[in-house]
ROMI-385097 format. One record per residue (C-alpha): residue number from 0; residue in three letters; x, y, z. Coordinates in nm, 2 decimals, decimal comma. Last residue first. Example, Ala and Ser with C-alpha at 12.3 -4.5 7.8 and 13.67 -1.06 7.14 Angstrom:
% ROMI-385097
   voro   lonu     east    north       up
      1    SER     1,37    -0,11     0,71
      0    ALA     1,23    -0,45     0,78
% end
This chain:
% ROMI-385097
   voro   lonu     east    north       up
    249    UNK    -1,62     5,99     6,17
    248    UNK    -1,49     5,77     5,94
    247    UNK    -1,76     5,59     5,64
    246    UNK    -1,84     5,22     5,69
    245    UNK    -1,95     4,96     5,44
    244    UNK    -2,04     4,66     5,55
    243    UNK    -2,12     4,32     5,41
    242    UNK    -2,26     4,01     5,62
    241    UNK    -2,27     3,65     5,48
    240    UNK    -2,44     3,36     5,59
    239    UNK    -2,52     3,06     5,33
    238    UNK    -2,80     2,86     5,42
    237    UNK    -2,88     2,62     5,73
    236    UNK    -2,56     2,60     5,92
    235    UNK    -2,58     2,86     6,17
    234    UNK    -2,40     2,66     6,46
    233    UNK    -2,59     2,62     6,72
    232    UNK    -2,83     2,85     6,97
    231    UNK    -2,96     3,02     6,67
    230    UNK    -3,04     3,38     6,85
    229    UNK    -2,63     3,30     6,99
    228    UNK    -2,54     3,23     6,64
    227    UNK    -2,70     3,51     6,45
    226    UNK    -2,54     3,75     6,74
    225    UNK    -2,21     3,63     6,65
    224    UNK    -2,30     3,69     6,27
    223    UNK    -2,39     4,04     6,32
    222    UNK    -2,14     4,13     6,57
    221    UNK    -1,84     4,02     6,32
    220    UNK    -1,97     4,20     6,04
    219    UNK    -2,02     4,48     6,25
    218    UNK    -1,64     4,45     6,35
    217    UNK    -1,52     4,42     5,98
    216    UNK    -1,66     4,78     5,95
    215    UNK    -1,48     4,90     6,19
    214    UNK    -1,61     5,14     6,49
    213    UNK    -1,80     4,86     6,64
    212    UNK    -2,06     4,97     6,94
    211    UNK    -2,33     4,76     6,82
    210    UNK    -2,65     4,86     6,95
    209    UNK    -2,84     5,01     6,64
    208    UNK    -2,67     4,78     6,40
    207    UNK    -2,76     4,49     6,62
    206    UNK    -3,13     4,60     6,67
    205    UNK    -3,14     4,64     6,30
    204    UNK    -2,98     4,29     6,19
    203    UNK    -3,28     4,16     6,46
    202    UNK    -3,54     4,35     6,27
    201    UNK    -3,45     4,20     5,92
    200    UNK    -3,57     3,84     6,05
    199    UNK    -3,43     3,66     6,33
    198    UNK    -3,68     3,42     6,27
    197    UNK    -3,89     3,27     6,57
    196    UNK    -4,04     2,90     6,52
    195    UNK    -3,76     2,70     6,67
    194    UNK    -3,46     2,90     6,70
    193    UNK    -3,46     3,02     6,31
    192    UNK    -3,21     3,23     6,10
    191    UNK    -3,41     3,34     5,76
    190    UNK    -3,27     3,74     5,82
    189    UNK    -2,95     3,59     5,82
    188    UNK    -2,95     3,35     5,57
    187    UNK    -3,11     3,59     5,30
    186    UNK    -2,80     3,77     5,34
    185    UNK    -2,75     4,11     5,57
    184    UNK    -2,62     4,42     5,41
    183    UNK    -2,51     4,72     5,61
    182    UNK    -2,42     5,08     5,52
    181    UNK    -2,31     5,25     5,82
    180    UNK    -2,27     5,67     5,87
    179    UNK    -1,94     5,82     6,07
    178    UNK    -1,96     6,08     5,85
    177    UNK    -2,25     6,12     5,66
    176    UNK    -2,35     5,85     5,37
    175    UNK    -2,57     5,99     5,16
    174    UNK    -2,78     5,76     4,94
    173    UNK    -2,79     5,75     4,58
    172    UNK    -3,10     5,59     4,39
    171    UNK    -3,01     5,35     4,13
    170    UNK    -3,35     5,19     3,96
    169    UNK    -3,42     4,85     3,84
    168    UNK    -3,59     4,74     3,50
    167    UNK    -3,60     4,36     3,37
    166    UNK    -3,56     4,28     2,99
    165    UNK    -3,47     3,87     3,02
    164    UNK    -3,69     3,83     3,34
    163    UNK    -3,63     3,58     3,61
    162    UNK    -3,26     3,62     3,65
    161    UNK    -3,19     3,91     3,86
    160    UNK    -3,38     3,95     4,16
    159    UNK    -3,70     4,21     4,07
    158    UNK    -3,64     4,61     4,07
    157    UNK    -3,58     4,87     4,33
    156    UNK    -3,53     4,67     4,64
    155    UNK    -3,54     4,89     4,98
    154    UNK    -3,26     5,09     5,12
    153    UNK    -3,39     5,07     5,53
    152    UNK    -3,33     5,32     5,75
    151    UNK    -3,15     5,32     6,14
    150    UNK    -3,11     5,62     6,37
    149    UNK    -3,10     6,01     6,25
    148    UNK    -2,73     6,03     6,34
    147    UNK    -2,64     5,76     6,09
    146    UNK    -2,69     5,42     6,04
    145    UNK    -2,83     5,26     5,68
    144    UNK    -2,96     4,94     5,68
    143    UNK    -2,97     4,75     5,34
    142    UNK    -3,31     4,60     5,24
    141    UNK    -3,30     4,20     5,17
    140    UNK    -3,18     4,13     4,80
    139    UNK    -3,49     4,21     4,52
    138    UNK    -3,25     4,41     4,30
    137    UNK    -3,12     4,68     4,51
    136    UNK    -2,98     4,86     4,27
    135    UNK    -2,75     5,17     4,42
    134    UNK    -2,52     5,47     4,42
    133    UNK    -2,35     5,54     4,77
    132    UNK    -2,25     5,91     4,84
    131    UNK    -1,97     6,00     5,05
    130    UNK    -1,85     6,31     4,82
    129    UNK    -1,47     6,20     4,74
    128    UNK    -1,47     5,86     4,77
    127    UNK    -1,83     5,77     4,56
    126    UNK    -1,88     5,42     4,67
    125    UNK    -2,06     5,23     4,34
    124    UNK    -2,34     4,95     4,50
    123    UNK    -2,52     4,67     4,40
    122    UNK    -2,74     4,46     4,59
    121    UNK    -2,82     4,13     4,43
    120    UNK    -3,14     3,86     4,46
    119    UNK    -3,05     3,61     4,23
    118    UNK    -3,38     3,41     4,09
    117    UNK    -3,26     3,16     3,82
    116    UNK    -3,49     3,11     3,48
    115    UNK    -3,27     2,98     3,18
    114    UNK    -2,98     2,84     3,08
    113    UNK    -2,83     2,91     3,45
    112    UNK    -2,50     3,10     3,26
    111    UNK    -2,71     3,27     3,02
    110    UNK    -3,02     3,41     3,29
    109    UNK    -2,77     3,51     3,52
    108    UNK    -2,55     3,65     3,27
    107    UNK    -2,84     3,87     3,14
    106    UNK    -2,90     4,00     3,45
    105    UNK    -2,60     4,11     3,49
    104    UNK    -2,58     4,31     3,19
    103    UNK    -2,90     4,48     3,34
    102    UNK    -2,80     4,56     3,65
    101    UNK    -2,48     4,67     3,47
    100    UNK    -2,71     4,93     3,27
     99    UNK    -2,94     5,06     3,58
     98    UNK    -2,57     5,11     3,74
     97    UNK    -2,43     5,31     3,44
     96    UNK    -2,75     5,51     3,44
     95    UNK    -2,77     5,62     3,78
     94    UNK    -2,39     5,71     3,82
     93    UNK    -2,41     5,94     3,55
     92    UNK    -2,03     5,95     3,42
     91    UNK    -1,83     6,27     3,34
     90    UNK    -1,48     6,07     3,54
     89    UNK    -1,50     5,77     3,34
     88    UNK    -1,42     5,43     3,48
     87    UNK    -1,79     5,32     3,60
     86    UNK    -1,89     5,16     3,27
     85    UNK    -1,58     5,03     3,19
     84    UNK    -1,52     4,90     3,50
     83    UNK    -1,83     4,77     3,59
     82    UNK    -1,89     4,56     3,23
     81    UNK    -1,51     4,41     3,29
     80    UNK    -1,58     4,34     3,69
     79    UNK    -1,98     4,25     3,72
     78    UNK    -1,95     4,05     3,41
     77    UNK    -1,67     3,86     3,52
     76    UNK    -1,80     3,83     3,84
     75    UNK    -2,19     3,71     3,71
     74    UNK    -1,95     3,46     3,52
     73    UNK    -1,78     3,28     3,80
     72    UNK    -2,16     3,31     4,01
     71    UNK    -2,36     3,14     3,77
     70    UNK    -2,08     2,85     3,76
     69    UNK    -2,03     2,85     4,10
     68    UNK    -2,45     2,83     4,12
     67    UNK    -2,57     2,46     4,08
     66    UNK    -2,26     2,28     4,27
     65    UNK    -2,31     2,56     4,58
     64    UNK    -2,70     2,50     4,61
     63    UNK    -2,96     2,67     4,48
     62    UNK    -3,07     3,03     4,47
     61    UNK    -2,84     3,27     4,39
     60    UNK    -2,75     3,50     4,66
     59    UNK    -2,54     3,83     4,52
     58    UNK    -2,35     4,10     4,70
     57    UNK    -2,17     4,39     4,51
     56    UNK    -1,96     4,66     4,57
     55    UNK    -1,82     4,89     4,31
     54    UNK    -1,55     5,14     4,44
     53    UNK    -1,50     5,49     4,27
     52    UNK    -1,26     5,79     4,39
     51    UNK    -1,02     5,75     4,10
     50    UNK    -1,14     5,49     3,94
     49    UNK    -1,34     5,17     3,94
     48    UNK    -1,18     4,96     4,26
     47    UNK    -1,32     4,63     4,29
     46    UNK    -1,56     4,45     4,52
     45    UNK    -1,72     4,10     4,51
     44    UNK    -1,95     3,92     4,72
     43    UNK    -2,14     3,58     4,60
     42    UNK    -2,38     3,40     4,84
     41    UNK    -2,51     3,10     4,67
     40    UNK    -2,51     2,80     4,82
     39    UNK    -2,33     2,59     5,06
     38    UNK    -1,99     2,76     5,13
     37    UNK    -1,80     2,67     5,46
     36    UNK    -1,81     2,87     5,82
     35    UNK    -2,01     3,14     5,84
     34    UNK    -1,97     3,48     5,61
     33    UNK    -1,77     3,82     5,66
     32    UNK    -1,73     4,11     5,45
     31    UNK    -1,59     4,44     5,48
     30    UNK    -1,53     4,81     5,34
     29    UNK    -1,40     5,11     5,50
     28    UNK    -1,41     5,46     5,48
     27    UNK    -1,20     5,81     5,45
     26    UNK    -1,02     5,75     5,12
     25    UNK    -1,10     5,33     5,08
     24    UNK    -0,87     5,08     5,06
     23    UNK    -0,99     4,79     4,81
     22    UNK    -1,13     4,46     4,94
     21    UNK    -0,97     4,14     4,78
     20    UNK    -1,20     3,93     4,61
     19    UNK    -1,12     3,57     4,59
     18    UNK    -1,17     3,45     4,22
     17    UNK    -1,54     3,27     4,16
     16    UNK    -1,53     2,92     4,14
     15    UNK    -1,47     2,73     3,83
     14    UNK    -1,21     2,54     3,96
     13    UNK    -1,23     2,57     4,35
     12    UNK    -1,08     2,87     4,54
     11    UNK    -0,96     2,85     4,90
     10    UNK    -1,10     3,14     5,09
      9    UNK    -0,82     3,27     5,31
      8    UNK    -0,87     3,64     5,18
      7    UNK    -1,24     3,64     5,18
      6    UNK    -1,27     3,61     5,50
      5    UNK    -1,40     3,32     5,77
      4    UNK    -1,62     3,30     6,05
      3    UNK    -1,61     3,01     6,25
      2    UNK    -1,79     3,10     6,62
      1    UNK    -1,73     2,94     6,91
      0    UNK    -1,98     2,86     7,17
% end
């Protein structure tokens, strides 16, 4: 069985769709992203470089299908890339706060751009170069795995999915990335992946991330979604599938 995964980079763009992102070099690390096949909903990933030694990194899942979220999703990355940079571009910065605050601009794009109520699950993150350190919202999205000599933990949500609440709260916690450490996000398609009435479900990302002998970070992506198919048995074809990794050298 072969799989069709596709990059950013070779993404045609639509009118109205969100611009293809293209994934900064990192000092010492290395970001990727990889979905199935064509778009069908809402999965929206983004990076772009802040300063010095700051990336942002983002992955979003509106809910609804492609025609009902590009808009959403065009202006969540506007917001996510003017608001980000001038909130992250300082050097005397508190991480914490300037990601509670873009949560929160966010947020309100959601709810402006959908004219009302749309749940958007989103994990975002600012890569600190120079110290390895990943500050976070996990706003509602499926827990990131992180890998590191100490085995496999989850980054659990801190707040609600964006768009459901116009003054919604979500915390930034930083997490340490040692080297050779994995940061892995997994889409709601993933973890909702079905052979008859067995999910592959967050614990068959972990058993990938803990066996998967990738050194890139494009790699995992790659394992993850192979593995999604061959639980499937078919082509995963029932939501949006998108993988995003970030992985610090040994």
């Amino acid at each position: 069985m072969r799989a069709l995964f596709h990059f950013e980079e070779s993404l045609p763009v639509p009118a109205q769709h969100p611009v293809p992102s293209e994934i900064p070099e990192l000092h010492g690390a290395e970001l990727a992203s990889v979905y199935y096949g064509r778009r069908m909903a809402g999965d929206f990933y983004d990076f772009i470089r802040v300063g010095p030694n700051r990336v942002l990194f983002g992955l979003l899942d509106a809910a609804g299908g492609l025609e009902n979220t590009r808009g959403i999703l065009s202006a969540a990355q506007h917001t996510f890339r003017t608001v980000g940079t001038e909130l992250f571009a300082r050097g005397d910065i508190n991480e914490a706060d300037a990601m509670m605050e873009l949560c929160l601009q966010l947020n309100q794009t959601v709810l402006k751009a959908a004219a009302g109520v749309r749940s958007c699950p989103a994990f975002l993150g600012c890569y600190e170069e120079s110290l390895g350190i990943v500050c976070y919202c996990n706003a509602g999205h499926t827990p990131a795995l992180l890998r590191d000599r100490a085995g496999v933990s989850e980054l659990p949500a801190t707040g609600l999915p964006l768009g459901l609440f116009s003054h919604m709260i979500a915390d930034a916690p930083v997490a340490a990335l040692e080297p050779g450490a994995v940061l892995l996000l997994a889409s709601r398609g993933i973890v909702e992946a079905k052979c008859k009435a067995q999910e592959f479900a967050l614990q068959g990302v972990k058993e990938v991330l803990q066996q998967s002998k990738a050194a890139r970070a494009k790699d995992l992506c790659v394992s993850v979604l192979d593995q999604v198919q061959r639980f499937m048995c078919t082509a995963p074809t029932h939501d949006d599938v998108t993988a995003l990794a970030l992985a610090r050298n040994p």
